[in-house]
C-alpha positions in Angstrom: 0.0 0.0 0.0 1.0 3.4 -0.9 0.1 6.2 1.2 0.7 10.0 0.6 -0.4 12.8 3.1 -0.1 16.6 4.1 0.9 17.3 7.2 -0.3 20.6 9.3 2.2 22.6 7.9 1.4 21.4 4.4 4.1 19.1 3.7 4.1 16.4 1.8 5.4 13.1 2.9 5.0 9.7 1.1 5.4 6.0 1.9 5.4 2.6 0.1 5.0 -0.6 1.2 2.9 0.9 4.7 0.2 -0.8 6.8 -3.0 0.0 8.5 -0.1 0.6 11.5 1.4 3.7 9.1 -1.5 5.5 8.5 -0.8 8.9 10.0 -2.8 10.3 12.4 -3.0 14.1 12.1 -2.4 14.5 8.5 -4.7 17.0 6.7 -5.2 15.2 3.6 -4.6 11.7 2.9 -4.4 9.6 -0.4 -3.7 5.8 0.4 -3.6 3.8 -2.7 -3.7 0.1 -2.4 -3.0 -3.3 -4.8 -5.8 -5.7 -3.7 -3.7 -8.4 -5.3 -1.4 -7.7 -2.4 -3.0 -5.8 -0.1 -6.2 -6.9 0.6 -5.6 -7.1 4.4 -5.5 -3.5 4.8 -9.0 -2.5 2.5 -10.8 -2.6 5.6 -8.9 -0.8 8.2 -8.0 1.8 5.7 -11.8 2.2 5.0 -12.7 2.5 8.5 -10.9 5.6 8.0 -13.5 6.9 5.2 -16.9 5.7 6.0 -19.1 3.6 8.8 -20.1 0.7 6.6 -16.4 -0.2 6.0 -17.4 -4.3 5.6 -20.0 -3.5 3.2 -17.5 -1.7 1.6 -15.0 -3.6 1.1 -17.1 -6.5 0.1 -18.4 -4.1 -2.8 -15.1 -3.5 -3.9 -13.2 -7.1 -3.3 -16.3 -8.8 -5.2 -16.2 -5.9 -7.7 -20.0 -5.5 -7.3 -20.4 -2.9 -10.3 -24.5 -2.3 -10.1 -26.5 0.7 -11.0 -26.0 3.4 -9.5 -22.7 3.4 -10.8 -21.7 5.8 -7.8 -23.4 6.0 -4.6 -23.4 8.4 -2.2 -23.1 7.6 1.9 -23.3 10.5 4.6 -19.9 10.9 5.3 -18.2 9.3 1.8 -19.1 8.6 -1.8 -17.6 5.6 -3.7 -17.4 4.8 -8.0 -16.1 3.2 -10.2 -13.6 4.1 -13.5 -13.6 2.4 -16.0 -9.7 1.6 -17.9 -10.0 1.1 -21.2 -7.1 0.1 -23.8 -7.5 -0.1 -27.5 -6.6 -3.7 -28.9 -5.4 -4.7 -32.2 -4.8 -1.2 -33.3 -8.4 -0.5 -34.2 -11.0 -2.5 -31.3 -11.6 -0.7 -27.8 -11.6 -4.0 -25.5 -11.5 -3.6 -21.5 -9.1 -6.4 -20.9 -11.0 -7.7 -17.8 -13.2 -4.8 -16.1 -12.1 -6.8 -12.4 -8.7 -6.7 -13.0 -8.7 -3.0 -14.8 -11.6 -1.4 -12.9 -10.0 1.8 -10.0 -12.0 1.6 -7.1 -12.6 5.2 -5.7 -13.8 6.2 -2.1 -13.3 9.3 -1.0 -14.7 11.6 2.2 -13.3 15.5 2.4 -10.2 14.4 4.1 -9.2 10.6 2.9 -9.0 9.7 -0.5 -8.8 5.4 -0.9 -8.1 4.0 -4.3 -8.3 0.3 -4.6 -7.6 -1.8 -8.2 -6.4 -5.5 -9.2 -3.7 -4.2 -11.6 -1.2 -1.2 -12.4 -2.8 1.6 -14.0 -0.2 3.8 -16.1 -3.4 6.4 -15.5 -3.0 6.1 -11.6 1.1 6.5 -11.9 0.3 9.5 -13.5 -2.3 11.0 -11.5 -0.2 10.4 -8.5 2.9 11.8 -10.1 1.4 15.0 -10.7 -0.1 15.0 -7.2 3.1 14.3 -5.8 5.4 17.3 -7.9 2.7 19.8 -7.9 1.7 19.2 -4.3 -1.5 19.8 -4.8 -2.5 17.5 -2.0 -1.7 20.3 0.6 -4.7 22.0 -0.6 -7.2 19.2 -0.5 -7.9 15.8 -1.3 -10.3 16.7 -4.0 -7.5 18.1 -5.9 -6.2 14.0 -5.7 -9.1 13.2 -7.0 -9.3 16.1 -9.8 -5.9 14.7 -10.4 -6.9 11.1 -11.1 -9.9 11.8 -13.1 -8.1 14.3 -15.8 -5.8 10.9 -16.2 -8.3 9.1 -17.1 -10.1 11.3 -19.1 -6.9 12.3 -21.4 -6.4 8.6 -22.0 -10.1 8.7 -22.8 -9.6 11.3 -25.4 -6.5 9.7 -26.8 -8.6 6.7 -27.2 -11.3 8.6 -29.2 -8.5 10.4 -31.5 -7.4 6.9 -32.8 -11.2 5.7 -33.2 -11.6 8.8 -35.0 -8.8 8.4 -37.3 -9.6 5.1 -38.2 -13.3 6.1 -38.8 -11.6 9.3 -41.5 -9.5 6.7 -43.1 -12.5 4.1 -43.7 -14.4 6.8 -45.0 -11.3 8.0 -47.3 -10.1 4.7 -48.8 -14.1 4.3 -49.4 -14.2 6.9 -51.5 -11.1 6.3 -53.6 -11.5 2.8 -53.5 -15.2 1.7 -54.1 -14.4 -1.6 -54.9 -12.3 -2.3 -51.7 -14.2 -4.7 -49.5 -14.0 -2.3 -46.5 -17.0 -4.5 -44.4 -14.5 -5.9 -42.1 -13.2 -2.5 -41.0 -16.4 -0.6 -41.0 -18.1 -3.7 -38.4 -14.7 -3.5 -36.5 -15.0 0.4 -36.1 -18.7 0.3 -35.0 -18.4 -2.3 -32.5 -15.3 -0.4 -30.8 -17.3 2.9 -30.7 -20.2 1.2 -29.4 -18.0 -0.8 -26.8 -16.4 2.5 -26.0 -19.8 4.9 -25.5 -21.3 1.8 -23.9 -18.5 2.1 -21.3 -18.4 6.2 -21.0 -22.1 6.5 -20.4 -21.9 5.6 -16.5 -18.4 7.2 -16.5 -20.4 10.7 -17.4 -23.0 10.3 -15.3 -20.3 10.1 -12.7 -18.5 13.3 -13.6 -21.8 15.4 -13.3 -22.3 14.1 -10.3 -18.8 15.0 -8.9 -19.3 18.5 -11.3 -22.7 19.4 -9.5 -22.9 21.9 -7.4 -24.8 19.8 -4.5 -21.6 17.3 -4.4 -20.1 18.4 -1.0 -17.0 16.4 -0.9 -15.4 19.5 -3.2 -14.3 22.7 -1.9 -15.7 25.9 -3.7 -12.6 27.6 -4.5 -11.8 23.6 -6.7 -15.5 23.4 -8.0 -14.3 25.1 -11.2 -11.7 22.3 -12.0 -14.6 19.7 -11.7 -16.6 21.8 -13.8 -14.1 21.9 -16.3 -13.4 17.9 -16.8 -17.0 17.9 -16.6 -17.3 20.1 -19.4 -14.5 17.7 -21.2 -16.4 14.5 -20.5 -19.4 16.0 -22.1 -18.1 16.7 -25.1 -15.9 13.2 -25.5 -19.1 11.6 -25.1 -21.1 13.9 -27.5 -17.7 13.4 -30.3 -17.9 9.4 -29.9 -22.1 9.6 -30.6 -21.6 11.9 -33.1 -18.8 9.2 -34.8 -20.9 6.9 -34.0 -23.7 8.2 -36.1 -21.8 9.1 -38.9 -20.4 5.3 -39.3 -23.9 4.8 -39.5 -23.9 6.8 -42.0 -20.8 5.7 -43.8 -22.2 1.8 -43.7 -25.1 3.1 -46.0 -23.2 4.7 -48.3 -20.9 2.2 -48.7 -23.9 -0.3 -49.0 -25.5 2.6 -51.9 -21.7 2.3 -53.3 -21.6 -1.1 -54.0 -25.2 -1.1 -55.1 -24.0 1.1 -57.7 -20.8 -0.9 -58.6 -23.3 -4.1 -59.4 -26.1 -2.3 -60.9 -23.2 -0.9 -63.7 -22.0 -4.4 -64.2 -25.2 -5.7 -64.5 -26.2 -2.7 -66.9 -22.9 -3.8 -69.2 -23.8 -7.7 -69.5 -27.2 -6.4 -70.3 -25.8 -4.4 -73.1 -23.9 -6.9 -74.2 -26.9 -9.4 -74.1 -28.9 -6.9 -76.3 -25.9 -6.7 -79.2 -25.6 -10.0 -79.6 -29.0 -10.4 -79.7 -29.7 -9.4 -83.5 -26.9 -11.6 -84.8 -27.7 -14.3 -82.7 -31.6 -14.2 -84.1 -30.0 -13.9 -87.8 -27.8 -16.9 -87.2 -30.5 -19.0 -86.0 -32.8 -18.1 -88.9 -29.7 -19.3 -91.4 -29.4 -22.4 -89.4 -33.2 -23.5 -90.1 -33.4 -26.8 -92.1 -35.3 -25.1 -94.6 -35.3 -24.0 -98.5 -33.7 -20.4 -97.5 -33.1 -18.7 -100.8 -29.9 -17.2 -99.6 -28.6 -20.7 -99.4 -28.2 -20.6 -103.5 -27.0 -16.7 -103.3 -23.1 -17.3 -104.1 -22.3 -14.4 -101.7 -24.9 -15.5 -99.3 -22.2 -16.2 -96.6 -20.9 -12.9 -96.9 -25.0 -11.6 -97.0 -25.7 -12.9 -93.4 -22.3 -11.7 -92.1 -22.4 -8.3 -93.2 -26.2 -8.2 -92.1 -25.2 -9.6 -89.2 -22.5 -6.8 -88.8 -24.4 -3.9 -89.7 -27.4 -4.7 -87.3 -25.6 -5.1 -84.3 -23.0 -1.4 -85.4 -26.4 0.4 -85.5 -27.8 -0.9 -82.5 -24.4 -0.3 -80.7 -24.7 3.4 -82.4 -28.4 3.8 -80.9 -27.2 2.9 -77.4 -24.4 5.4 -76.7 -26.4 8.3 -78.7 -28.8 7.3 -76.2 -25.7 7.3 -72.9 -26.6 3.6 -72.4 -22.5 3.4 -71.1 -22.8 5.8 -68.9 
């Protein structure tokens, strides 16, 4: 367990590898940060530190009990859930395992617990910045406000590269009609819809921590909630509005190859209707009948040249008319 606190004098002090024995007693602000794969002795003790119902909990947390609402509110504390999500293959948002990659936040207005399975490169960073700007000397929420611009800028990175990908389906579409982009374009939809399936709860969250009625921020630090509030809102509204326009892009590209068959079908027709004339004449000449053109010494040459000149007109009438086009 990692634990880093302000003392009275608003220094900052931080220790690895502490106990439920370390946890210091008159610090202002305290962020203890713990590996349940390793540390799952000390969830509850370090709970009873944030909230009454520290068995209930922990129990939440160790069975990863993720049911609506997604954040809940208790007297004294409020505890919720991020979500970490990692894009796979280049192109498909996947959450690995949502036990193992799920952060576990409970927080009160002086003790700030965050619980997961695995190492988050999102919580390093949070706690990084915590740590060099010593922002913790001014609050625990500031921890938290830490922690959730993280996430959210790993968030946004994630919806860059889904938005690429979505521009470059769309451009190789348009050079490339004939491409068979189907794969790509049911890749890119179920990674958006994975990804706005997951953000949904993680925005209701932010409002909540945005709102005005949420006590467990300070006045003078509402305006830094408001503003990843503010981001979350628009990441969401960007990865419905992508969303829509793949949509989109799946009917055009259905329209497009529409298209491609209905001009090869429209050239084997043509082609059908040219040889159609000949192919009568030919099967006239074949009858086993007294054909006076049978005794014509140039009679061969008759048919061929009728032949000829029957099918040249008709291919004359059909691009006078644009049939190729």
């Amino acid at each position: 367990m990692r634990i880093a606190w302000s003392s009275s004098d608003g220094t900052i002090h931080d220790r690895r590898d502490a106990g439920a024995d370390d946890w210091p007693r008159r610090a202002r602000a305290v962020w203890a940060d713990l590996d349940l794969t390793q540390d799952e002795r000390w969830l509850e003790p370090v709970l009873a530190h944030v909230a009454h119902d520290r068995t209930g909990l922990a129990t939440r947390i160790i069975r990863h009990e993720r049911r609506r609402p997604s954040l809940l509110l208790y007297p004294e504390a409020v505890t919720f859930l991020l979500a970490d999500m990692a894009l796979e293959s280049g192109r498909e948002v996947s959450v690995a395992s949502e036990r193992q990659r799920a952060l576990h936040v409970v927080m009160n207005r002086r003790v700030l617990v965050t619980a997961h399975m695995a190492v988050s490169e999102r919580l390093a960073t949070a706690w990084e910045e915590t740590r060099r700007g010593e922002t913790l000397a001014e609050g625990v929420d500031l921890a938290l406000y830490q922690v959730l611009t993280a996430f959210l800028s790993a968030w946004e990175r994630l919806r860059g590269h889904l938005i690429a990908d979505y521009e470059s389906i769309q451009a190789e579409m348009l050079l490339h009609p004939y491409a068979n982009l189907a794969p790509r374009i049911l890749a890119a939809r179920r990674a958006l819809l994975a990804f706005n399936r997951l953000l949904r709860p993680e925005a209701e969250i932010f409002q909540l921590l945005g709102s005005s009625d949420f006590g467990f921020v300070q006045k003078t630090h509402r305006a830094y909630f408001q503003d990843v509030t503010d981001r979350m809102t628009d990441l969401v509204d960007e990865v419905e509005a992508t969303r829509e326009g793949l949509s989109g892009t799946v009917e055009a590209y259905t329209s497009m190859q529409s298209n491609e068959i209905n001009k090869v079908v429209k050239l084997l027709t043509i082609i059908s209707v040219l040889s159609l004339p000949a192919t009568t004449i030919a099967s006239i000449y074949g009858m086993n009948f007294n054909i006076p053109e049978l005794h014509w010494w140039f009679g061969y040459w008759y048919s061929l040249a009728l032949m000829t000149s029957v099918t040249l007109t008709l291919l004359w009438w059909v691009r006078r008319h644009q049939g190729f086009r």
